[in-house]
N, CA, C and O atoms as a GROMACS GRO file, in nm:
protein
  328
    1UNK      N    1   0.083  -0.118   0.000
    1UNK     CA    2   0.000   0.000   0.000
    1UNK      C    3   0.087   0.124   0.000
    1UNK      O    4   0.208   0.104   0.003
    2UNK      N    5   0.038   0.256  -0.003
    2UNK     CA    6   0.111   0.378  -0.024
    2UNK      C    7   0.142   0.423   0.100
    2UNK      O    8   0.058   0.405   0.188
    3UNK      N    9   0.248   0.480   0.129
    3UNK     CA   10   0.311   0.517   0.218
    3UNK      C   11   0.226   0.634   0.325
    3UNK      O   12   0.234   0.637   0.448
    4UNK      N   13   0.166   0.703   0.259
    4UNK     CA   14   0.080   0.844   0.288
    4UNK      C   15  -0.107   0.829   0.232
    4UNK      O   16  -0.161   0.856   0.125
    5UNK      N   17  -0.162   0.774   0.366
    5UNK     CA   18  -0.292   0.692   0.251
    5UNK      C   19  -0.388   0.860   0.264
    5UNK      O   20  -0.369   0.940   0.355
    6UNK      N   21  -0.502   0.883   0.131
    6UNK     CA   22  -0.532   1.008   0.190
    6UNK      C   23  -0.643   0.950   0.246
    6UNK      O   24  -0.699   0.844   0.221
    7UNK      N   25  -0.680   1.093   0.373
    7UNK     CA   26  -0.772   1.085   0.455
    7UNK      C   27  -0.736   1.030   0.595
    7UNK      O   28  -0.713   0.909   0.595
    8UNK      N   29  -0.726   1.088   0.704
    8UNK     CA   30  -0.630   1.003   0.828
    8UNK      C   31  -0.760   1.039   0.889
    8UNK      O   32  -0.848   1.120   0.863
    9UNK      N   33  -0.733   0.912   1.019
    9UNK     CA   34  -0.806   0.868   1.082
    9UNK      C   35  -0.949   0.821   1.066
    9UNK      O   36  -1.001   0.871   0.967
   10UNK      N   37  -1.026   0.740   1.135
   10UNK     CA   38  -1.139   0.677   1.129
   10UNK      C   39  -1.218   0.701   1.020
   10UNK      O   40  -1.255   0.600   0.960
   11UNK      N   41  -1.269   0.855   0.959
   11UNK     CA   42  -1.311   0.909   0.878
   11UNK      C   43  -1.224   0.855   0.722
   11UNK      O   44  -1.296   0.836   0.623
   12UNK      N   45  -1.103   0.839   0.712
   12UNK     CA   46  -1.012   0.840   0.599
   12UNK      C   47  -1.031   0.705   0.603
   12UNK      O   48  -1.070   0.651   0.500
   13UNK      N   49  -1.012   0.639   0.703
   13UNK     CA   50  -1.033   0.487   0.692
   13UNK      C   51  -1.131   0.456   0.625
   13UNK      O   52  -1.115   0.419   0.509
   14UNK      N   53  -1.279   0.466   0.693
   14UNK     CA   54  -1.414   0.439   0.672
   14UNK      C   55  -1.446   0.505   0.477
   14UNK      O   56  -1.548   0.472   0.417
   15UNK      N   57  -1.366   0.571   0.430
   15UNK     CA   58  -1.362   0.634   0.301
   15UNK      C   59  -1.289   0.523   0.195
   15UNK      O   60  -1.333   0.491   0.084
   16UNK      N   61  -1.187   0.480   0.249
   16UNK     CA   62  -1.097   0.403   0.168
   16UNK      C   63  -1.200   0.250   0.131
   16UNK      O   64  -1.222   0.193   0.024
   17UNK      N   65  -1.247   0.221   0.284
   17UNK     CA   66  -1.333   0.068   0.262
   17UNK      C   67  -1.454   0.093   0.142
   17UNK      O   68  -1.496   0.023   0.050
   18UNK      N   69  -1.484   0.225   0.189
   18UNK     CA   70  -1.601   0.273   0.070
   18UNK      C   71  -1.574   0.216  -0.053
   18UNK      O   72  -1.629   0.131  -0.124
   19UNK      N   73  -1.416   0.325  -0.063
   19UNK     CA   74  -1.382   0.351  -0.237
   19UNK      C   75  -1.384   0.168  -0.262
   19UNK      O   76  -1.424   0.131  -0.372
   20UNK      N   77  -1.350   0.082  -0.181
   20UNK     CA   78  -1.303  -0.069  -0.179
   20UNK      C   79  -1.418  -0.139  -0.236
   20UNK      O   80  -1.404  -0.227  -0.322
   21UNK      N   81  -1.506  -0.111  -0.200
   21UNK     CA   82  -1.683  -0.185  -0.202
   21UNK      C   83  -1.698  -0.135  -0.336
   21UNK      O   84  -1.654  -0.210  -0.423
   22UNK      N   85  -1.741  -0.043  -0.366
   22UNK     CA   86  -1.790   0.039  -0.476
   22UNK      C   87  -1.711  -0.028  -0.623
   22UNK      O   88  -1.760  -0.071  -0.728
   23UNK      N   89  -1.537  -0.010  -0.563
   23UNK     CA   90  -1.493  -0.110  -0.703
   23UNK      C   91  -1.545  -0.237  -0.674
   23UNK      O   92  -1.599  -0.302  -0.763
   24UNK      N   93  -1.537  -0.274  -0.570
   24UNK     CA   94  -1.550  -0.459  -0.628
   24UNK      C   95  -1.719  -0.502  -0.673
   24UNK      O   96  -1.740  -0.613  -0.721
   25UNK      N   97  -1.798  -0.434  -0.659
   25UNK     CA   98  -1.916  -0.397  -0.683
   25UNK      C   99  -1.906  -0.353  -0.777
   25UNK      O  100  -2.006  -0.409  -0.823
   26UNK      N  101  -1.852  -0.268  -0.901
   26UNK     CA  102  -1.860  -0.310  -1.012
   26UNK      C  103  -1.808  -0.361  -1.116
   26UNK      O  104  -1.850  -0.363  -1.232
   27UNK      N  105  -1.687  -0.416  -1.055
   27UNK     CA  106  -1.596  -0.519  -1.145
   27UNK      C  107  -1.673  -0.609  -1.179
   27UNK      O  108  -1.756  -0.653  -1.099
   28UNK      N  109  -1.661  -0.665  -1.326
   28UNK     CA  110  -1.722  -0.749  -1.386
   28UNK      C  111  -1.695  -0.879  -1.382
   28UNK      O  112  -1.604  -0.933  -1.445
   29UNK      N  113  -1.817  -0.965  -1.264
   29UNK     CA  114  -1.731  -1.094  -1.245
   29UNK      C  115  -1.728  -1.214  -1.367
   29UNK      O  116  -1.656  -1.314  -1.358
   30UNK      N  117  -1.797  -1.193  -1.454
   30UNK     CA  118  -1.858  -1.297  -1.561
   30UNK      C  119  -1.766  -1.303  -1.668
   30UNK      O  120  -1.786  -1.373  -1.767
   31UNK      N  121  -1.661  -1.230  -1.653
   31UNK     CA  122  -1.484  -1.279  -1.713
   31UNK      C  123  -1.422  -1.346  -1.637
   31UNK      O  124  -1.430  -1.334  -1.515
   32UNK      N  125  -1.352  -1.426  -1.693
   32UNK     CA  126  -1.281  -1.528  -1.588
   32UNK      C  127  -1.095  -1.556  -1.701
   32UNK      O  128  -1.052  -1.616  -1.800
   33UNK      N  129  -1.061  -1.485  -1.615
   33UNK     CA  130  -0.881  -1.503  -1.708
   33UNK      C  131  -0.864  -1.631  -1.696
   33UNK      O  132  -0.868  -1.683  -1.584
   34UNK      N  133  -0.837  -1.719  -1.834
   34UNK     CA  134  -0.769  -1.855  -1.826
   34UNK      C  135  -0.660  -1.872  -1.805
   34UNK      O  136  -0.621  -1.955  -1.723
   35UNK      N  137  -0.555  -1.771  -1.896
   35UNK     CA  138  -0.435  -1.807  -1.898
   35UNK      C  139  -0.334  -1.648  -1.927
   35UNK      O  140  -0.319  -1.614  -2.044
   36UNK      N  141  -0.303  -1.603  -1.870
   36UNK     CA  142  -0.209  -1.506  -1.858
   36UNK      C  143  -0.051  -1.520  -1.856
   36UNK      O  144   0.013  -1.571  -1.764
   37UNK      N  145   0.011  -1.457  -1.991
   37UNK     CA  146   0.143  -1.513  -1.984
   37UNK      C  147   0.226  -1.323  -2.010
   37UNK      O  148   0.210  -1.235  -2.095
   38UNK      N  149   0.311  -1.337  -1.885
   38UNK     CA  150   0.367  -1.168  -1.930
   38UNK      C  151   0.492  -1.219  -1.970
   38UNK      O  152   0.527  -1.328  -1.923
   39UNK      N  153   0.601  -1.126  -2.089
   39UNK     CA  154   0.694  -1.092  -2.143
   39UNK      C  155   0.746  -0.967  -2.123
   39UNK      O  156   0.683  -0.863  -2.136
   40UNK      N  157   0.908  -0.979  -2.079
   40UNK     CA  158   0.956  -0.849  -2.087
   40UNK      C  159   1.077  -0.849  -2.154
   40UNK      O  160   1.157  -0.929  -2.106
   41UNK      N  161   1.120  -0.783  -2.254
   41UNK     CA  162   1.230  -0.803  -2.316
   41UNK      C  163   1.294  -0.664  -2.319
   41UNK      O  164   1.252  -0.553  -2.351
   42UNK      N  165   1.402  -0.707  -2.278
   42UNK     CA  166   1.521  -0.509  -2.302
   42UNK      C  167   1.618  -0.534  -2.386
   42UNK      O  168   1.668  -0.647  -2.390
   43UNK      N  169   1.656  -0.448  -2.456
   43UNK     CA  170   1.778  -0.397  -2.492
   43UNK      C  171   1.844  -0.247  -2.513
   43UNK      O  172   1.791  -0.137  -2.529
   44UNK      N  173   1.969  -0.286  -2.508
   44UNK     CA  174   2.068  -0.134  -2.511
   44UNK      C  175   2.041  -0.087  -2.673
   44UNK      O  176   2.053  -0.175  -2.758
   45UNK      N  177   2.011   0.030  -2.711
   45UNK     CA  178   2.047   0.079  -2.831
   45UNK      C  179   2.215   0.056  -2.855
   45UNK      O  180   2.293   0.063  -2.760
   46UNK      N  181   2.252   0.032  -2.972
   46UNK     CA  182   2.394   0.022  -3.048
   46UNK      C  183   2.478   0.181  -3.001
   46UNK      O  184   2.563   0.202  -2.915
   47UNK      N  185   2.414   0.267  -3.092
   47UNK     CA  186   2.444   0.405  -3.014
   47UNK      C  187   2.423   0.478  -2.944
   47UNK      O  188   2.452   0.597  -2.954
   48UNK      N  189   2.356   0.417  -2.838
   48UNK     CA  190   2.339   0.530  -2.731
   48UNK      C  191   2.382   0.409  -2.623
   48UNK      O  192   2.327   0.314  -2.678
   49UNK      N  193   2.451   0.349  -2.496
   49UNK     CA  194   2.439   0.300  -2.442
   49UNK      C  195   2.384   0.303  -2.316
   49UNK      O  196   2.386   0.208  -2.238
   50UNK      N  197   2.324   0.436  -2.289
   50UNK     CA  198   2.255   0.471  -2.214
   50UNK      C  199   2.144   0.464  -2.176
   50UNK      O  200   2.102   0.481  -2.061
   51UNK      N  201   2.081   0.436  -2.281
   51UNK     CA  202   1.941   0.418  -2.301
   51UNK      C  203   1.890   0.254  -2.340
   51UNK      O  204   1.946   0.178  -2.420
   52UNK      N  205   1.789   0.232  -2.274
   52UNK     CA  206   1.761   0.088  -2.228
   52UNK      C  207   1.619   0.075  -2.364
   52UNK      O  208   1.556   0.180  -2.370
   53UNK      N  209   1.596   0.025  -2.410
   53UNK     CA  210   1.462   0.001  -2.486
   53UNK      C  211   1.379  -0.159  -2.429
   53UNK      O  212   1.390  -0.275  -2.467
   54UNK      N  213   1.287  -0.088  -2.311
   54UNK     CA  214   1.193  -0.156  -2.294
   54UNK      C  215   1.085  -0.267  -2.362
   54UNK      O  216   0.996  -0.198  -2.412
   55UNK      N  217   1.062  -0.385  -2.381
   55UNK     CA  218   0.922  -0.422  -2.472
   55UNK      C  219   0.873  -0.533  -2.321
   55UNK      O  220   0.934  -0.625  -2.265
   56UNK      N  221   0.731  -0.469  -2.293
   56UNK     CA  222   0.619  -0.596  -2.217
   56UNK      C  223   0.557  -0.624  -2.296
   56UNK      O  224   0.549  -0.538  -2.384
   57UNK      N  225   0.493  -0.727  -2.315
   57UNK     CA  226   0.411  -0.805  -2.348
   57UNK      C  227   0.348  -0.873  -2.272
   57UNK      O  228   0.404  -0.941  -2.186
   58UNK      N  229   0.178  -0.866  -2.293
   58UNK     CA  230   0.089  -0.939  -2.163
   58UNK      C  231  -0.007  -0.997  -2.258
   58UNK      O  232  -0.097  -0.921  -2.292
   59UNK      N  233  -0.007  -1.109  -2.307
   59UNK     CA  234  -0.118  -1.242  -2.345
   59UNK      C  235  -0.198  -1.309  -2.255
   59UNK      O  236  -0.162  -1.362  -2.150
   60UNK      N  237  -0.367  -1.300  -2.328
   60UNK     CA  238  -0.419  -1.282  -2.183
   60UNK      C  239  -0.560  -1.388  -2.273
   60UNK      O  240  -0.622  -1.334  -2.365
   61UNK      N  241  -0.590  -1.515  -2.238
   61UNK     CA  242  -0.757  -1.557  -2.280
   61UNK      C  243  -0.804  -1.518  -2.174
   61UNK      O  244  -0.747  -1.503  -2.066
   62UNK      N  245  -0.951  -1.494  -2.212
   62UNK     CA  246  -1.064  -1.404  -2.165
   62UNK      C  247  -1.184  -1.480  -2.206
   62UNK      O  248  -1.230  -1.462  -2.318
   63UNK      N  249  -1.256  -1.595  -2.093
   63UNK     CA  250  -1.395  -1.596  -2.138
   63UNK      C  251  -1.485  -1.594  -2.039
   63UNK      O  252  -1.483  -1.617  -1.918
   64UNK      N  253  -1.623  -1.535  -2.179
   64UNK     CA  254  -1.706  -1.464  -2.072
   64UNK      C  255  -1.798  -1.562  -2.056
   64UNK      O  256  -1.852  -1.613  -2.155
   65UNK      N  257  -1.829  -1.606  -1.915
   65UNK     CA  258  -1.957  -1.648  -1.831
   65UNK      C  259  -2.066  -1.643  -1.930
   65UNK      O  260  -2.123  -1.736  -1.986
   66UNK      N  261  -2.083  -1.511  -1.940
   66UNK     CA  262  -2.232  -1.444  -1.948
   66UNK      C  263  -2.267  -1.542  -2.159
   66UNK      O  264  -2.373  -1.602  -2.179
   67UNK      N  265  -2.173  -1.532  -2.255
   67UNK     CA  266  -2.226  -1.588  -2.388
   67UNK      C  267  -2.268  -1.709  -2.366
   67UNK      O  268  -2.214  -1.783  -2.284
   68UNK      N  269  -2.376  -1.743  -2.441
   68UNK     CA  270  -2.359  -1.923  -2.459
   68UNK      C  271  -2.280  -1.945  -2.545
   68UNK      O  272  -2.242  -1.878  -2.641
   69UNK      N  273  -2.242  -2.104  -2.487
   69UNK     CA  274  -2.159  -2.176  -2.602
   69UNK      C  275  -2.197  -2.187  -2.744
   69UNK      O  276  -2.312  -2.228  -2.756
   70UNK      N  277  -2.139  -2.166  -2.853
   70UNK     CA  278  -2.159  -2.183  -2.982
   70UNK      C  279  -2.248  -2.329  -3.052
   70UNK      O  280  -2.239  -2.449  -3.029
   71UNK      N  281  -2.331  -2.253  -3.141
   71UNK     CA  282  -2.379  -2.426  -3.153
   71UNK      C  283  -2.328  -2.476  -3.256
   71UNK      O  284  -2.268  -2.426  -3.351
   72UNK      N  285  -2.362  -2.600  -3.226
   72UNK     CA  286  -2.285  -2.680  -3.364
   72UNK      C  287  -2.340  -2.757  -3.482
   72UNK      O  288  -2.304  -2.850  -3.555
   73UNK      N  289  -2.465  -2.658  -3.465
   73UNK     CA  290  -2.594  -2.654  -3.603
   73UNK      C  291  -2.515  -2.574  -3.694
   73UNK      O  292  -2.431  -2.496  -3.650
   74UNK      N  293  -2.536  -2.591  -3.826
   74UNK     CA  294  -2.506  -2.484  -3.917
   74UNK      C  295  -2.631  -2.399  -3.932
   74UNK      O  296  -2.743  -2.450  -3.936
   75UNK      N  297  -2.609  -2.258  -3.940
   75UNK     CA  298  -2.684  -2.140  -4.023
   75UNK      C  299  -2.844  -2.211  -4.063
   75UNK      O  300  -2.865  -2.332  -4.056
   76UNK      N  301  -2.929  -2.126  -4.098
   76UNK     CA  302  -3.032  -2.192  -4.139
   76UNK      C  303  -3.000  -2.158  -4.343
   76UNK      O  304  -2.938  -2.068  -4.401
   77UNK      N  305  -3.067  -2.260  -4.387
   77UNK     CA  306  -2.994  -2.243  -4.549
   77UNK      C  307  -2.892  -2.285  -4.612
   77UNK      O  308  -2.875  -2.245  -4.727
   78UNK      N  309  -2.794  -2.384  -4.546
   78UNK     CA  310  -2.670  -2.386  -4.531
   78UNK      C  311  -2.695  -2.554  -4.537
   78UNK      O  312  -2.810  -2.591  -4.512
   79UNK      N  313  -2.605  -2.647  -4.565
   79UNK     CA  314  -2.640  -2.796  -4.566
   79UNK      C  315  -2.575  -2.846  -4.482
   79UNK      O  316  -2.458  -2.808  -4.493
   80UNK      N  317  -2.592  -2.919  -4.395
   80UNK     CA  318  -2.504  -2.977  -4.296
   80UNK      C  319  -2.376  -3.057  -4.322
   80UNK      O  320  -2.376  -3.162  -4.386
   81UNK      N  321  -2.258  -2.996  -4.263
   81UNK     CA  322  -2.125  -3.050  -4.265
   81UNK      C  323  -2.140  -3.220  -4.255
   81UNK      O  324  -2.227  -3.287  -4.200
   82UNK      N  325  -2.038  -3.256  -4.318
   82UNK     CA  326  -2.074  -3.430  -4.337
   82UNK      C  327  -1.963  -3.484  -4.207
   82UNK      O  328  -1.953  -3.604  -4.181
   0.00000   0.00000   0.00000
């Protein structure tokens, strides 16, 4: 947590649990992360050696609760896969 939280005492407290409720109350629970993979790769520029060139990378599946599963009827009009 931060070193200097704002709002001191009971009042600052009782504010923070607020702000706490309110997000988790509307975070969306009906995503569910499968698989999360982070990358970080650096390198020095050739001419400058001073300078660092950053790359993250964050790969992330995402499925949602809330769709139904796909069916495995074809289209109407369409002839069925053999």
């Amino acid at each position: 947590m931060a070193e200097q939280l704002p709002g001191k005492g009971l009042w600052g407290w009782l504010g923070r649990q607020w702000g706490y409720m309110t997000k988790a109350v509307k975070k969306d629970v009906a995503k569910t992360v499968v698989h999360r993979e982070e990358r970080v790769e650096e390198a020095e520029l050739p001419d400058r050696p001073d300078v660092i060139l950053r790359r993250t990378v964050i790969d992330e599946v995402i499925v949602d609760k809330k769709s139904k599963a796909p069916s495995r009827e074809p289209p109407r009009g369409q002839p069925p896969r053999p």
